[in-house]
VEXTI-681663 format. One record per residue (C-alpha): x negated, y negated, z negated; chain. Coordinates in nm, 2 decimals. Layout:
N
R     c1     c2     c3 chaine
R      X      Y      Z      A
...
//
This chain:
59
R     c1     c2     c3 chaine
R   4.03  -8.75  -6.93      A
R   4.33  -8.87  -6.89      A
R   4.61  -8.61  -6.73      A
R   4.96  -8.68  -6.50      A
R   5.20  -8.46  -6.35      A
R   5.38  -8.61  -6.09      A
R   5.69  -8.45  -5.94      A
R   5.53  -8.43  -5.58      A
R   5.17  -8.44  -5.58      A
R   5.09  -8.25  -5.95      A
R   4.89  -8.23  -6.18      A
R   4.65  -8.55  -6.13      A
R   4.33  -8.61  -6.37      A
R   4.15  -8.91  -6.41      A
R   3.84  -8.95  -6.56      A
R   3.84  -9.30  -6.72      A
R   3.65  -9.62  -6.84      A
R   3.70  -9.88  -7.08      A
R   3.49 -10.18  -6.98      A
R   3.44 -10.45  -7.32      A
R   3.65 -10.76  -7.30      A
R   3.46 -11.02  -7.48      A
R   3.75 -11.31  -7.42      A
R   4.00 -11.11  -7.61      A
R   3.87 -10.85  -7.90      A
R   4.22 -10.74  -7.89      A
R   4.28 -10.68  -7.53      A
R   4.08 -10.37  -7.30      A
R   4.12 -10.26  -7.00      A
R   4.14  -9.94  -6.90      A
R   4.01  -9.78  -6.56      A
R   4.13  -9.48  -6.44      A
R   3.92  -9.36  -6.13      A
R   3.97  -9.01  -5.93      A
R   3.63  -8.80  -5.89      A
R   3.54  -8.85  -5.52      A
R   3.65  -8.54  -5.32      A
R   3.89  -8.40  -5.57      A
R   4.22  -8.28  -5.54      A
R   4.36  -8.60  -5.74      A
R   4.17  -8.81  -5.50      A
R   4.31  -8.64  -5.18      A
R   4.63  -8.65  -5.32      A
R   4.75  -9.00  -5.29      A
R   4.76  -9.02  -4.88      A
R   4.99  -8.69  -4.93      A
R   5.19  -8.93  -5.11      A
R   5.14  -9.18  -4.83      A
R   5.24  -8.98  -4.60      A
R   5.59  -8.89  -4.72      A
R   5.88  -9.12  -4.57      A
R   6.04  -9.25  -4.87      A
R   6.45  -9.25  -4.81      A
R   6.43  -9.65  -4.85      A
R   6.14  -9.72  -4.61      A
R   6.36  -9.47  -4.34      A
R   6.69  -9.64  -4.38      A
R   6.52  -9.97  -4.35      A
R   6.32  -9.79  -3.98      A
//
């Protein structure tokens, strides 16, 4: 479980997976998915929401 506080939306946690990469033994990738319906996965169109300072100088 991997666990991130962010300064607006909180405390995010992400369950994650680390799929085998047979090309590269030293290489994985890691997947870091949020449980459907939880507060992590609601979370991100809060942050969508928001009107960054750039994107309204730029309106």
């Amino acid at each position: 479980m991997k666990r991130v506080r962010h300064p607006v939306a909180g405390l995010l946690t992400f369950p994650h997976e680390t799929p085998a990469v047979t090309a590269d033994q030293e290489q994985a990738l890691v997947v870091h998915t949020p449980e459907p319906g939880s507060k992590t996965a609601e979370r991100p169109a809060l942050l969508g929401s928001r009107t960054s300072p750039v994107a309204a100088e730029r309106a």
